[in-house]
N, C-alpha and C positions, 0 to 999 in steps of 0.2 A: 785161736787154732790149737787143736791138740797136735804139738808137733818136736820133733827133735831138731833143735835147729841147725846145727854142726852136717846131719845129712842131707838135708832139705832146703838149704840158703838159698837156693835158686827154683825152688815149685814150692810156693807158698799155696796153692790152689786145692791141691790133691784135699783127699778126701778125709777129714780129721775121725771119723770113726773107723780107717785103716791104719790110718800113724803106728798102730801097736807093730806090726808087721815088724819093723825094723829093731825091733831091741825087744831079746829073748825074754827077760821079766817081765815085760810086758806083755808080753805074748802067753805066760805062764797065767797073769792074771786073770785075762781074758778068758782061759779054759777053764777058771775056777767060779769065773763069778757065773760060765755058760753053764758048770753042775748043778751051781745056786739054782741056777733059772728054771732046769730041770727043760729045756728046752721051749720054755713058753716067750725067753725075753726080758722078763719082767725080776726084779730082786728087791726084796724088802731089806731095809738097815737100819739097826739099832744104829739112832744117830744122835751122839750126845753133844756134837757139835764142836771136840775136840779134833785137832790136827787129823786123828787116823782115821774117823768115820767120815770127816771132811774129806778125805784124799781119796778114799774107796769109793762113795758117794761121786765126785767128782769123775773119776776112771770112767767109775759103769755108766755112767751118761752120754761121757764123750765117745766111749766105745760101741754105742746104740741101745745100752737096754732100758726099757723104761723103768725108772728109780721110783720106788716111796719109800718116805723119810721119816720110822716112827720115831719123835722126842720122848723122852721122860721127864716128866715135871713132877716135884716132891720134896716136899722140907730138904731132901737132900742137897738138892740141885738150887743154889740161888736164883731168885726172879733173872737177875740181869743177864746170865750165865743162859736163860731159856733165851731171852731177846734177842741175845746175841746172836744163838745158834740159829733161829730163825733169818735172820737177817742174814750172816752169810751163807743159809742154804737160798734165799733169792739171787743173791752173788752171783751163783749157780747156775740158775735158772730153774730152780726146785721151790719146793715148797713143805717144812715140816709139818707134818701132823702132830700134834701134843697132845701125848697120852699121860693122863694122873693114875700112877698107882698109889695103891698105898700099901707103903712099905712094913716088912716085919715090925711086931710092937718092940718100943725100945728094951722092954727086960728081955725077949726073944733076942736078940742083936747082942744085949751084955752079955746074957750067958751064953752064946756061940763062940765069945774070944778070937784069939784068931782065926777064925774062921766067918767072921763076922760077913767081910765080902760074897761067902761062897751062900750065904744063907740070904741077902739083899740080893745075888745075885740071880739065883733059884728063881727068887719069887718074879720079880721082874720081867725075867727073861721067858719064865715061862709062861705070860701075860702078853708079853710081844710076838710069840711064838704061834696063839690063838688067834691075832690078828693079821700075823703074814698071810699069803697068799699059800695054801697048801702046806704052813705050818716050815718053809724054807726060808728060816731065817739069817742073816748075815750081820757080822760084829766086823768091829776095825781093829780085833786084836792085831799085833801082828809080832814078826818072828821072835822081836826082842822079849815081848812080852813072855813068851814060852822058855825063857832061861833065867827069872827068877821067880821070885814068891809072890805069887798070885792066885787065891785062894777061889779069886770067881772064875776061874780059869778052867776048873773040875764041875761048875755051873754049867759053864760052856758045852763042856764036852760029853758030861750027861744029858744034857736036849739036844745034842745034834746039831747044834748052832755053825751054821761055814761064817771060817774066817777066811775069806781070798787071800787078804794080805799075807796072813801067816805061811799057807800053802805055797804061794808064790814067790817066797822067802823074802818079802821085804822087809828090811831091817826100819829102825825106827829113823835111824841117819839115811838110809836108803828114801824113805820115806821127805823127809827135807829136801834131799835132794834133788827126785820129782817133783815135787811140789812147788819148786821155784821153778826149773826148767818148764814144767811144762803150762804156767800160768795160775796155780789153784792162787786164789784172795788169800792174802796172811799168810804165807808159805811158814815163815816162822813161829809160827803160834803157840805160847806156852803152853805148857800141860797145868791142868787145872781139876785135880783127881775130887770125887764125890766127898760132901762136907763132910760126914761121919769119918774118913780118914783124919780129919782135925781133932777127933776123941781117941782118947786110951784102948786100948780093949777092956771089955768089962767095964766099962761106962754107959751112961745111960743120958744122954744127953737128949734135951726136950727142945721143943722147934723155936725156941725163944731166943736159944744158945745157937740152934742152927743158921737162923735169918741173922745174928749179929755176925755171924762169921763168914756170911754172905754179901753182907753190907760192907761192913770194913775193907775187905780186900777188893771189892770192887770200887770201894770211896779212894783205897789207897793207890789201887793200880792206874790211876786218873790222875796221882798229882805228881806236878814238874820231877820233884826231888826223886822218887820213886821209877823213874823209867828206867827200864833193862831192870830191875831189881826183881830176884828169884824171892819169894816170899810163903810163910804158911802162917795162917794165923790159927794157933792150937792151944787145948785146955789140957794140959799132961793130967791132971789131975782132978779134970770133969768138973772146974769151979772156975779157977783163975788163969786168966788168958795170958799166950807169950808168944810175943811176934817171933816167928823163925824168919830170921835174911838168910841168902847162902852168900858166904865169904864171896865167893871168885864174880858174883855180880854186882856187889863193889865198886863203883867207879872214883869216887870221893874219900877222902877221907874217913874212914870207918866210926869213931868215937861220934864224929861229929854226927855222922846220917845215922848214928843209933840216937843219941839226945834229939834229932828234930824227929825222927819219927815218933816218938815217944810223947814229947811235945804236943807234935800236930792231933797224933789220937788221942792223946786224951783230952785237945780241947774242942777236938771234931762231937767225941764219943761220951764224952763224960762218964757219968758212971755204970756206963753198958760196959765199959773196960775196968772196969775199978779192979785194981794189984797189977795192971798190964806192967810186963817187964818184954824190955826187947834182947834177944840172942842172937849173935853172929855163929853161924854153925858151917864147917866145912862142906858137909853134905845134906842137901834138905830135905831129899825123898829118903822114904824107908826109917822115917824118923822113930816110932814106935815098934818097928819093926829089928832095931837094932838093938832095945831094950829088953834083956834074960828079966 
């Protein structure tokens, strides 16, 4: 049931695509995803299969509208990263459709530099934009997204892209929040940003280097020692790889789960890792982004 339980403990029955009635952001959302629809009903969503397109996704469904669910598959995106998203948009009761673009050429991508997002972004989105329904496409930005640096974000807002979330001011905590409340699968669900953020700007990094930084984190995110652990696995220097942990996901002793991580990949990986060094870093996003 789509429902808020605190008002509702006692009519479990009522009607879960009204539920929104009773709490204002919700009710916010609803008016935006009814723009999306343009009054037919129906909203397409860039659905990467991350927490926010999962929770937008989730909403417009239980609210009535009928949902499709384009994925993007691409050297960017690792295999298991699509299966996944597949699998919990059945969760759901949906079903993703997977679209292969193919993405800007890697020198196109180095010479963009920071800007690199807004030029992958571009292209993609304006590919998803031909297959929505009337060209009314919808993203799971949402409001946090719109107060820092985010260069696919001017992608966005030159095609006309709705973002309900954003409009309807949920925040990315806001977001969590729902999502446990109201049932969505994995409320918690880390964020897990497009592999080319694992390169420098002005790198050029080829699908060989792609698929190994698809593999690892997802061979890593599987074993005992590594659970709750915030991780990146990145090439500062478009060659040699370096696990990022974030400090505060930590639970163990730090020295030690740097030598077994270290350990375990390179006798998982061998010389797919070769110079791998592991780093403990305060903050893990925004990694290249903090580099003048």
């Amino acid at each position: 049931m789509f429902i808020d339980e605190s008002a509702f403990a006692a009519n479990q029955t009522q009607d879960e695509t009204a539920i929104d009635s009773v709490d204002e952001r919700l009710q916010k959302l609803r008016q935006e995803l009814t723009k999306a629809s343009a009054g037919t009903g129906r909203v397409t969503i860039a659905y990467s299969g991350g927490l926010d397109s999962r929770f937008l996704s989730f909403c417009a469904l239980r609210m009535g509208f009928a949902v499709r669910l384009l994925h993007v598959a691409g050297p960017h995106v690792a295999r298991e990263e699509t299966m996944l998203a597949q699998s919990l948009a059945r969760a759901m009761g949906l079903e993703a459709e997977v679209v292969r673009i193919k993405l800007a050429g890697a020198q196109q991508l180095a010479r963009a530099g920071r800007e690199r997002c807004y030029v992958c972004k571009k292209k993609i989105f304006s590919q998803l934009k031909e297959l929505s329904e009337g060209g009314r496409l919808c993203d799971g930005t949402n409001a946090s997204d719109l107060t820092v640096f985010r260069p696919g974000s001017k992608a966005v807002a030159e095609l006309e892209i709705f973002s309900p979330l954003a409009q309807a001011g949920f925040s990315k905590s806001d977001i969590y929040r729902y999502a446990a409340l109201l049932g969505l699968p994995e409320p918690q669900q880390a964020a897990r940003p497009c592999l080319l953020t694992r390169f420098a700007y002005g790198v050029e990094p080829d699908e060989a280097l792609l698929e190994t930084v698809g593999e690892v984190e997802d061979w890593l995110s599987h074993q005992e020692f590594a659970q709750g652990l915030r991780f990146r696995l990145r090439y500062p220097d478009g060659a040699k790889p370096v696990l990022h942990i974030e400090k505060g996901s930590i639970k163990i002793d730090c020295e030690e789960l740097v030598r077994q991580a270290e350990l375990e990949l390179k006798a998982r990986f061998g010389q797919r890792l070769k110079g791998l060094k592991v780093e403990v870093l305060d903050v893990l996003s925004g990694f290249y982004d903090r580099i003048k």
